[in-house]
N, C-alpha and C positions, 0 to 999 in steps of 0.2 A: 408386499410389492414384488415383482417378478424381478428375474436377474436384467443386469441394465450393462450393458459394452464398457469393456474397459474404454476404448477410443471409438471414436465416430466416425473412422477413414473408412470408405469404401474398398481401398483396394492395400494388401498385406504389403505392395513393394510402394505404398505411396512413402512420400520424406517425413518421418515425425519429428527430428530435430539437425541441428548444426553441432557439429564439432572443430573443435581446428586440424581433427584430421579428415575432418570431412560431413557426410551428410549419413542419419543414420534413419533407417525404413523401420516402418511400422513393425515387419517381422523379426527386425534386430532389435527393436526395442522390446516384444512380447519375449523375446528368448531370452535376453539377459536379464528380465524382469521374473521369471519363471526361476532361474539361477539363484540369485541374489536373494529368490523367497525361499530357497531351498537352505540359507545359511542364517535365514535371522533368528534370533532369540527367543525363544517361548514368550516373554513378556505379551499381553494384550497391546498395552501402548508403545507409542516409537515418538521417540522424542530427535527427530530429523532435523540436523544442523548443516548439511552440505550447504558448502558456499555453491559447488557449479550447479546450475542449472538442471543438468542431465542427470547429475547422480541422485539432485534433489530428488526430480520426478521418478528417477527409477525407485529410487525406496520408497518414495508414496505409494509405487502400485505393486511392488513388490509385497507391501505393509498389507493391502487390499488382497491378495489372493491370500494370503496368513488369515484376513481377518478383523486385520489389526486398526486401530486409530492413530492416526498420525496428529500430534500436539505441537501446534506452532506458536507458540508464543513472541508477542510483537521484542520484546526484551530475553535478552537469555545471560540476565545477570544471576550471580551466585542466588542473590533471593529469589529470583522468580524458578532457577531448577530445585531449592527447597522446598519451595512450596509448590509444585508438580509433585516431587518424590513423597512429598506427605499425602496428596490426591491419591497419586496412582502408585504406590508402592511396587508394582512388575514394571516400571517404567525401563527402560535402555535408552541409550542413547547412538544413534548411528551420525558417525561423523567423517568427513574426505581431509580432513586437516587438523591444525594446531588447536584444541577446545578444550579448557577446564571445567572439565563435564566431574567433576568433586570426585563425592565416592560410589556416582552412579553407574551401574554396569554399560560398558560401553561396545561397540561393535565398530571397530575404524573400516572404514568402507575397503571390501574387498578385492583381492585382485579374483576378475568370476571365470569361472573355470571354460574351455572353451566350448562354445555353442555353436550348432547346427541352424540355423534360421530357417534354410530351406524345408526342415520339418514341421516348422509351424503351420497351420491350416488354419485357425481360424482366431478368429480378437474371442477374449476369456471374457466371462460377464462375471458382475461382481450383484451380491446381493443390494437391493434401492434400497432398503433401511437398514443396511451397516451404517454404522456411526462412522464416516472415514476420517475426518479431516473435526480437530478439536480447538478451535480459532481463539487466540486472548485477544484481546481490547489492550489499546497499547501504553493505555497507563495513564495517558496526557492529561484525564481529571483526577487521577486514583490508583487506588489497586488494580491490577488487571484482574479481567471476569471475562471466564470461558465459556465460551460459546461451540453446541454441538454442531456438527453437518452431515446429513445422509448423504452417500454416495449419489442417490435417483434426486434431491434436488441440488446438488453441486453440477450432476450432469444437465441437469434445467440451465442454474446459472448461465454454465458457459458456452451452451446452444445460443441463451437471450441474448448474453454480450455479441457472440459470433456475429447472431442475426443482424442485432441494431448497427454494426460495423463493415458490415456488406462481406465479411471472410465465408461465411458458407458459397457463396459465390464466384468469391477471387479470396484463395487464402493470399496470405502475405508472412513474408518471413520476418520474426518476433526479435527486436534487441528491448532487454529489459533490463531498466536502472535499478528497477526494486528487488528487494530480497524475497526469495521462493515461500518463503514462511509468514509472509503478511500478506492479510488478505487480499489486500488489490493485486500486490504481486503473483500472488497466488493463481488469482479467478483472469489476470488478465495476460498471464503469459502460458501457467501449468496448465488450467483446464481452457485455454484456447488451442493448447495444442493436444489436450488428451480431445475434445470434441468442439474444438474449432475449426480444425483439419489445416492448421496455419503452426509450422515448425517456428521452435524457438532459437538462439543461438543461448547455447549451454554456457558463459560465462554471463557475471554478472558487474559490467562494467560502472564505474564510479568517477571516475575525472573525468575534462573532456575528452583528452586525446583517446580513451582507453572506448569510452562510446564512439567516435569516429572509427576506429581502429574495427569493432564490433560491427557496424553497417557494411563496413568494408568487406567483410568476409562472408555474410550472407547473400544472397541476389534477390533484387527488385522481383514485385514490389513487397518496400520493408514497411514494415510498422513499431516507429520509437514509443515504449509502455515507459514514461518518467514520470518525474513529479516536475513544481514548479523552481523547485533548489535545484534539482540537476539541471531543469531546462535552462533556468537563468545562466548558472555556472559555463554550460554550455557556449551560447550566445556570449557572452565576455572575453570567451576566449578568444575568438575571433579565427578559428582554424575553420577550412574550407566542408562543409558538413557533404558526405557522399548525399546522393539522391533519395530523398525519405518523400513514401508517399500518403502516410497516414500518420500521424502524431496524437497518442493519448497519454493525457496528465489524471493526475489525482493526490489526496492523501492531505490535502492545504488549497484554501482557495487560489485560482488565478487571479492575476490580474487583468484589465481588459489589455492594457497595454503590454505584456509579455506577449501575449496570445498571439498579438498583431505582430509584435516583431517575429516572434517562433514562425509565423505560417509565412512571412514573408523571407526569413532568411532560408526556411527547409522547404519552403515552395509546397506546400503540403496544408490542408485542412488540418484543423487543432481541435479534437472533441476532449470535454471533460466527464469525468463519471463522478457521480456522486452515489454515496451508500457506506457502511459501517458496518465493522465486523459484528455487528451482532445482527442485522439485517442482510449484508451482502451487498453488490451493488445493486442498485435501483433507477438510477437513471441518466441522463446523457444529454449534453448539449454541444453546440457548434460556438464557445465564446465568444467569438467575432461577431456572430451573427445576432446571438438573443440570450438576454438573460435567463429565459424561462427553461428547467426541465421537462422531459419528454422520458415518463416511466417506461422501463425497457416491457419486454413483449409478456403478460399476463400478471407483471403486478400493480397493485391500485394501494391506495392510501386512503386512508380514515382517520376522520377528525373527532375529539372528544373534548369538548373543551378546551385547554389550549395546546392537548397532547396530542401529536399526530404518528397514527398506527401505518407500519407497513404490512401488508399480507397479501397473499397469491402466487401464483408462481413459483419460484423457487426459496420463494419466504420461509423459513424454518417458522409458524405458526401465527400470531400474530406481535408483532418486536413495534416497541413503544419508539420513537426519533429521538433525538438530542436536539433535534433543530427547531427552531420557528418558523413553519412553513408557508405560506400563502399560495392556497390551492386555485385556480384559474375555472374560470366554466367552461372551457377548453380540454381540463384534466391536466393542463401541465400546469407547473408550481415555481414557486418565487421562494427562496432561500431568504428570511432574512437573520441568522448567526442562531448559534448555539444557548440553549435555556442558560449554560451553565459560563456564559460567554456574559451575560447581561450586567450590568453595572448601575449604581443608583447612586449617586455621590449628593448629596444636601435635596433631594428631590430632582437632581435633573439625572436622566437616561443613556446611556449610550451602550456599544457593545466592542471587547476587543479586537471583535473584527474588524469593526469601523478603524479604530485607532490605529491597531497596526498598518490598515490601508493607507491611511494617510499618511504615516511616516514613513512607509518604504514608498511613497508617490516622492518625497525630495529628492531633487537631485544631488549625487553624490552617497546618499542611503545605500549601502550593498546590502545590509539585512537589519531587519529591526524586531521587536517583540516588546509589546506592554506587558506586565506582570500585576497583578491585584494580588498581594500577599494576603497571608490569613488573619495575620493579627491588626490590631490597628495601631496607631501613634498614640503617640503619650496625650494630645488633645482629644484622643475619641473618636478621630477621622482617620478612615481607610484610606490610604494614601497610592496612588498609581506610580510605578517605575518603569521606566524600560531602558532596554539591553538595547544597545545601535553598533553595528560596521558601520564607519563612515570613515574610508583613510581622507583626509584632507578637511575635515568638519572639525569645530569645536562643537561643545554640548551649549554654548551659546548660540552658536549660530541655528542649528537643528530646533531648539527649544523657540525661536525667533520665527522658523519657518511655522514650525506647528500654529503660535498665536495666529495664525492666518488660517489656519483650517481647522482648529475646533476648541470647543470650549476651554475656557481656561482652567474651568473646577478642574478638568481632566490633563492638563499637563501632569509631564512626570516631574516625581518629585522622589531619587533624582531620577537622570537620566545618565545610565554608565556609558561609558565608552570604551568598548571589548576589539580584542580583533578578529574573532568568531565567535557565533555560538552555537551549543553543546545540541545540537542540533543530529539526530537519531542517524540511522543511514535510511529512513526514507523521508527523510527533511524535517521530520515532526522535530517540536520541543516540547517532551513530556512535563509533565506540572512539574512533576518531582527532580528534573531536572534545572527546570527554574527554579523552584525553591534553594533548592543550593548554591545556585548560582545567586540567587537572593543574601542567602546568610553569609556567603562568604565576602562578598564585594557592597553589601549595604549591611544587614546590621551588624556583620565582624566591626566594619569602619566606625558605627555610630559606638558602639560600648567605651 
């Protein structure tokens, strides 16, 4: 494959991102990205943990003129930089702050020497089948499993995103909830702005006032890249939201009714993306409007039994789904829950997607999750629990509302009552994170 633009901007002074001292141009970003590749590590891999934004992207492409593959693992616990370090033995780690990055060689993001911008002449192409960007699965059923990505179809990806979002048209300026290193965050803030031609604002806000605060300092028009925990979080607080005119979620389903209130409080259309790090995104809907997905521009899907294939496009080859898809004579598709989501309790069916819907549908629910542990009960029955917020609920009352909305096999049994949960910073709740939360609050109690 031929070399392929670091960025997609036509013009060197156009904005490629926000800082809070300001707005920084394409050719400030090629300079200091030229810099920063002049100081990194011989290592092959770059194990990228900046929290901001900016520095994130700078060392991705900084990483890409070296060479190099950047490894973003959805968790960056002790075990998951073990088992990198045992992968890729040249690993480093480049970091802008406080990280117990162990005993692996490290690179604290540097102060970069001063640049010329106005010397820059032209955007650097990077090779299409470098390996750039080494994506984990975030754990939620298992181990994580990494997944590669060429430079030439990440630059696909985030033309398709740009396209189906109308930004190659009218960029808009990017406030994102998610971390630089997970995929959605990744494909829908970094490479919107390497070839979306739509700047990001370089922090990575998390409460609401801290995204309000974030909108503020970018100018119209903005686009909010969250999930459905920031969104909700948001909306509860009830602080006045500056003027947002595109709203995109992912990472957990919406609900129909957040969607509604998000587009009526931010006065702003709500699209969601669906897709997986081992696929990418794949496709996009308007909630409000229809249930059905709409694959973004040159991927398609194929059905095999009951396994459904992604490929084309910026498809890294042909990637098998987790989901249960129902494909339309239209080409677009109906979601209905994850293979690995499915449940069978004495012969009857259900999924926890279903369940969790329904119990965050109670009112007074602020967050809820079933749990299917692995073991069974002493009678031989797989037993369901779940974890509930609910300040002003008993687990009678909750357990009360449920018998009205779904079967009784599938009550929890129990049902704890927490005052959060252990819930990732892109909203997920990894298996292995309920698991613990399981042993320590239900079988700690039973022994």
């Amino acid at each position: 494959m031929n070399g392929v633009p670091l960025l997609g901007h036509a013009s060197l002074d156009d904005i490629f991102a926000w800082r809070a001292a300001g707005p920084v141009r394409v050719r400030d970003f090629i300079a200091e990205a030229e810099a920063l590749a002049a100081l990194l590590p011989a290592g092959r891999h770059q194990l990228n943990v900046c929290h901001d934004r900016y520095r994130f992207t700078l060392g991705f492409a900084a990483g890409l003129l070296r060479g190099k593959t950047s490894l973003q693992p959805a968790s960056q616990s002790a075990e998951t930089l073990r088992q990198i370090e045992a992968t890729c033995p040249d690993v480093y780690c480049l970091s802008d702050g406080e990280f117990d990055s162990l005993d692996l060689p490290r690179l604290d993001f540097p102060a970069l020497p001063a640049v010329d911008a106005a010397q820059v002449a032209k955007i650097p192409s990077i090779p299409g089948e470098l390996i750039a960007a080494r994506l984990f699965t975030s754990g939620s059923t298992g181990r994580p499993v990494a997944h590669d990505k060429s430079w030439g179809k990440l630059v696909l990806n985030g033309r398709a995103e740009a396209e189906r979002l109308g930004l190659l048209r009218q960029p808009h300026s990017i406030v994102g909830t998610v971390p630089a290193q997970h995929s959605y965050g990744f494909e829908s803030t970094v490479l919107l702005a390497l070839h979306g031609n739509s700047p990001f604002w370089s922090g990575k806000p998390f409460y609401p006032q801290d995204i309000v605060a974030a909108l503020q300092a970018v100018p119209a028009p903005r686009l909010l890249v969250t999930t459905p925990f920031h969104l909700s979080a948001l909306l509860a607080a009830g602080l006045e939201i500056p003027a947002v005119d595109l709203l995109l979620s992912a990472t957990a389903p919406l609900s129909a009714q957040l969607a509604r209130d998000a587009e009526a409080a931010c006065r702003a259309p709500l699209h969601e993306i669906y897709g997986s790090t081992e696929s990418g995104q794949l496709a996009s809907r308007r909630t409000t409007a229809d249930l059905a997905w709409d694959l973004l521009p040159g991927v398609a899907l194929e059905q095999q039994d009951e396994t459904t294939f992604a490929v084309g496009g910026h498809v890294e080859g042909r990637v098998p789904l987790s989901d249960l898809i129902e494909i339309r004579a239209d080409g677009r598709f109906l979601l209905h829950g994850r293979h690995a989501d499915l449940i069978n309790i004495a012969g009857k069916r259900t999924s926890l997607a279903y369940l969790n819907h329904q119990i965050a549908a109670i009112a007074g629910v602020v967050d809820a999750a079933f749990f299917l542990p692995d073991e069974e009960s002493v009678d031989g029955i797989t037993r369901l629990c779940a974890f509930v917020v609910a300040p002003g609920l008993s687990s009678r009352q909750i357990v009360g509302e449920l018998r009205q909305r779904i079967d009784p096999i599938f009550l929890p049994r129990p049902l704890v009552l927490l005052d959060e949960l252990p819930r990732n910073s892109t909203g997920k709740l990894p298996r292995n994170h309920l698991q613990a939360l399981y042993a320590e609050k239900v079988t700690h109690v039973d022994r």
